[in-house]
N, C-alpha and C positions, 0 to 999 in steps of 0.2 A: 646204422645210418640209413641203411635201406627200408629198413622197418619201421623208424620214424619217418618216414616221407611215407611211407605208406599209409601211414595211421594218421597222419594230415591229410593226404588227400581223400580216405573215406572219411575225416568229418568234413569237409568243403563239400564232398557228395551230399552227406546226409542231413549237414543243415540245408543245402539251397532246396532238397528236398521239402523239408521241417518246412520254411517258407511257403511254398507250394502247396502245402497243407493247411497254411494255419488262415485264410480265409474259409475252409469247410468248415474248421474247429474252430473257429468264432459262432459259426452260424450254428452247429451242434449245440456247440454252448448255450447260446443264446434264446435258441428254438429247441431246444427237447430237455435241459437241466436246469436251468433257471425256473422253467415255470414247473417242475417238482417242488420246488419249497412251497408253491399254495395248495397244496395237498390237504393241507389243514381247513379248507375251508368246505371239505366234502363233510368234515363234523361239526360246523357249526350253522346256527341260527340269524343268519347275516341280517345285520339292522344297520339299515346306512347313517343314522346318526349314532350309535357308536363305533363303525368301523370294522373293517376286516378283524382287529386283533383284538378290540372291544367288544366283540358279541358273543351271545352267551355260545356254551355248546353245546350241542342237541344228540350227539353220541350217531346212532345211525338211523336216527329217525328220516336223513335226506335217501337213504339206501330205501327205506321200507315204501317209497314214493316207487319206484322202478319194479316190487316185486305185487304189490297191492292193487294195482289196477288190470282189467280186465283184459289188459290187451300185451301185459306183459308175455301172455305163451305166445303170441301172434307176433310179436316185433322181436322176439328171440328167435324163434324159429326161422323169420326171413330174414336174417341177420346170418345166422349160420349157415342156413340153405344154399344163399347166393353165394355165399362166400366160397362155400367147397365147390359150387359149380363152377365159378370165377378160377380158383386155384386149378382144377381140373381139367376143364375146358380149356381154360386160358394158358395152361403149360402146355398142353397138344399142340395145340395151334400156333403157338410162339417159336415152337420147335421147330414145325413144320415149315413157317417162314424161315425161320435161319437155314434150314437145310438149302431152301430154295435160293437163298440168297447168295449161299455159298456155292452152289454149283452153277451159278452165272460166271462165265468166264469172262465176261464183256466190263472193264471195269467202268464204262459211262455207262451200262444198264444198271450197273451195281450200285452207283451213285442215287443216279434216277429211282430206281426205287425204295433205297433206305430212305432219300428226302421225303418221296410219298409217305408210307406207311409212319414214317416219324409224325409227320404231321397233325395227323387227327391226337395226339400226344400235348399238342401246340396252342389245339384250340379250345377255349373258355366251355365249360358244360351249360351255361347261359346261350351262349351259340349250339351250341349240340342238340338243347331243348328243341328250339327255335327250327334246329334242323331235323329233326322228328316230329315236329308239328306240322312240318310243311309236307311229311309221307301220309303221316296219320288223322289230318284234321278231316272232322265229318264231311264238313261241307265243301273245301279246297284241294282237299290233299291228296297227292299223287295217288297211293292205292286207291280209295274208293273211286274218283272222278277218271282214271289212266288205265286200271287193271280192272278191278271189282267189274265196274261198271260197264267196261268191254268183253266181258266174262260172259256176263247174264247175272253175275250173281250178288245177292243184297248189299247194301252199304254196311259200313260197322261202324259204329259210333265207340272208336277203341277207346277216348278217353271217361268211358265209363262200362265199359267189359274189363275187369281185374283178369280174366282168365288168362287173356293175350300177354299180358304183362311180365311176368317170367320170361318168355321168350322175346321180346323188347330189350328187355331191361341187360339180358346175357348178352343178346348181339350187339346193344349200342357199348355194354363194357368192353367185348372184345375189337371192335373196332377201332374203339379209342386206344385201347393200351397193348393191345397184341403186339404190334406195330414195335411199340418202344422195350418191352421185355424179349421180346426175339433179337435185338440186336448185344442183350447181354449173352443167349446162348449163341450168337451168330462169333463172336468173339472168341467163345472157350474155342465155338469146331474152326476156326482159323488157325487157332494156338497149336491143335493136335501134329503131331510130327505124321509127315507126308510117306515115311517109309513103312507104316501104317497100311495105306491105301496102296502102294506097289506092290506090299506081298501080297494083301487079299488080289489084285490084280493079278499078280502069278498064279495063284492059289486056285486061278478063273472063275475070281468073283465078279457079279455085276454089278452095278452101281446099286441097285436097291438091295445087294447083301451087302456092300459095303455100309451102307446106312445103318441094318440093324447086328451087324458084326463089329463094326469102330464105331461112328462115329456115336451114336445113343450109348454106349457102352461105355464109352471115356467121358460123354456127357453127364454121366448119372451125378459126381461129386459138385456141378452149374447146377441140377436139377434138385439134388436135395435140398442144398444150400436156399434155393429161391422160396420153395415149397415151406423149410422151416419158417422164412421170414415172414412168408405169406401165415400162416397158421397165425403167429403173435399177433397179427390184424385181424383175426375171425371173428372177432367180438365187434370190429369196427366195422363200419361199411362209407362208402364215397358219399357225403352228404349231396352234391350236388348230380347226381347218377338219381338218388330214388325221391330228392325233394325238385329239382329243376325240371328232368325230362316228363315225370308226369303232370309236371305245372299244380303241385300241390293238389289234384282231384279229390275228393273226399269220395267219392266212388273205388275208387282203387287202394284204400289203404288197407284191405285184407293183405294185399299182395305185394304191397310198396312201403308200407309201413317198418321202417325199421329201430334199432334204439336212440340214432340218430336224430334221427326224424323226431321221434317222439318227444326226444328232449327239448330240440330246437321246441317245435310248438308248445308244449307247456311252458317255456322259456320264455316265449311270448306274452302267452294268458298269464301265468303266475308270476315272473319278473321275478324266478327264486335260483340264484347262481348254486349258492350250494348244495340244492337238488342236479342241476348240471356237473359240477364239481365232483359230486358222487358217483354219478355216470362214469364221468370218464374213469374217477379210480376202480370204478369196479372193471371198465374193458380192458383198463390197463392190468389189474395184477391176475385177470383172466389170461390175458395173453401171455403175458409173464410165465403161467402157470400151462398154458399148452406149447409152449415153445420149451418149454421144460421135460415135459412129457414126451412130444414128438422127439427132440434130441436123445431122451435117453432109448427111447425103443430106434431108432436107426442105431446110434452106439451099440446096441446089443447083434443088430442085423448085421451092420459093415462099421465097425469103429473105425477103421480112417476115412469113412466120410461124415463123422457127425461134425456137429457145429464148434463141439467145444467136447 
């Protein structure tokens, strides 16, 4: 009798749960499985008057568009490049905020500044642009006309020096998203059990060996976890990060140009979807194929922290 009351009340848990899920699983659905069925059109020869399913198919001739031009080593490269320094950088730094966030004992400071750092999270990279042109513009903008200028030293006309751009490009990502991934490790080191930090406390640890004795150390299973997710996106990069904030320059595409990028504008000029099409499937079973890799080499390091 007990049993069944039991077994009824974990399904009444587990469906209202089920519910509470099933608007993410619509949107999943909807946004990442559905459009896999046009996969098919990364091999064909798309002619709009006969149709997606009526046109010839062209086998991987849309692929040999991505490996044939001269600028395919140049948009792979900054494609990967940013991406490890993003994953890199941007896991330090995420950390580094959650630590911080956590050791606020003031819970309206703690409010206050998760709402800050979320924010740049919040805002449009059309605004973001907008708001690096108002630092960087030749003639207007804060550094040359506020700093440079009161310096002694020359103007830089940044939106046509590529050099600078790297380091642009790294700080407006972490800006915008440090902020909103530090609040996923800010979560795991809340989770950590507190009697943890009272024995290194007996033990007369100080707060910064409590950091690199608990809490990074219970951290690592948040850390792998993010790092593999990140890896499955190394092929991809934030279209509106290397097409919006340098406002399209054609001086800067050594440095900005990525696969993204690349396709959107030939996408443009050619109006050829199933060369786009192809794109994507190749970042995709790229990724596929380093999220594969990465998992199995941590499985061999720490098997109960790999992904699967």
């Amino acid at each position: 009798m007990f049993k069944k009351i039991r077994l009824q009340s974990r399904s009444k848990a587990t469906f209202s749960l089920f519910l509470l899920a099933v608007p993410g699983l619509i949107y999943l659905l909807i946004n990442n499985y559905l459009p896999m069925f046009g996969v098919f059109i990364a091999f064909k020869d798309i002619d709009y008057v006969k149709g997606l399913f009526g046109s010839d198919w062209s086998g991987f001739k849309n692929f040999e568009f991505l490996f044939r031009t001269n600028d395919a080593w140049i948009m792979t490269r900054n494609t990967i490049l940013y991406n490890l320094a993003f994953i890199f950088i941007g896991t330090i730094v995420a950390i580094i905020i959650a630590i911080f966030l956590y050791e606020l004992k003031n819970k309206l400071a703690t409010k206050l500044f998760q709402s800050s750092i979320l924010f740049p999270n919040l805002v449009s990279m059309v605004i973001v642009s907008y708001l690096v042109y108002a630092f960087l513009a030749s003639d207007s903008g804060l550094i040359n006309l506020s700093i440079l200028r009161s310096l002694g030293i020359e103007e830089i006309n940044w939106y046509a020096e590529s050099k600078y751009w790297p380091y642009i490009l790294t700080v407006t990502y972490l800006w915008k998203t440090a902020g909103y991934t530090s609040i996923v490790y800010f979560a795991f080191i809340a989770g950590i059990d507190k009697s943890y930090y009272e024995a290194a406390k007996i033990d007369g640890a100080g707060k910064l060996r409590q950091i690199f004795s608990v809490t990074l150390p219970l951290l690592k299973p948040a850390v792998i976890l993010m790092v593999l997710l990140a890896v499955g996106r190394i092929f991809n990069s934030d279209f509106g990060l290397f097409y919006q904030v340098p406002l399209n320059s054609g001086a800067l595409y050594s440095t900005t140009q990525t696969i993204d990028t690349y396709v959107y504008r030939a996408l443009m000029q050619m109006n050829d979807i199933g060369m786009s099409a192809a794109a994507g499937f190749y970042q995709s079973v790229v990724g596929l194929v380093l999220v594969l890799i990465a998992n199995k080499l941590v499985k061999r390091a720490d098997p109960d922290n790999a992904l699967f």
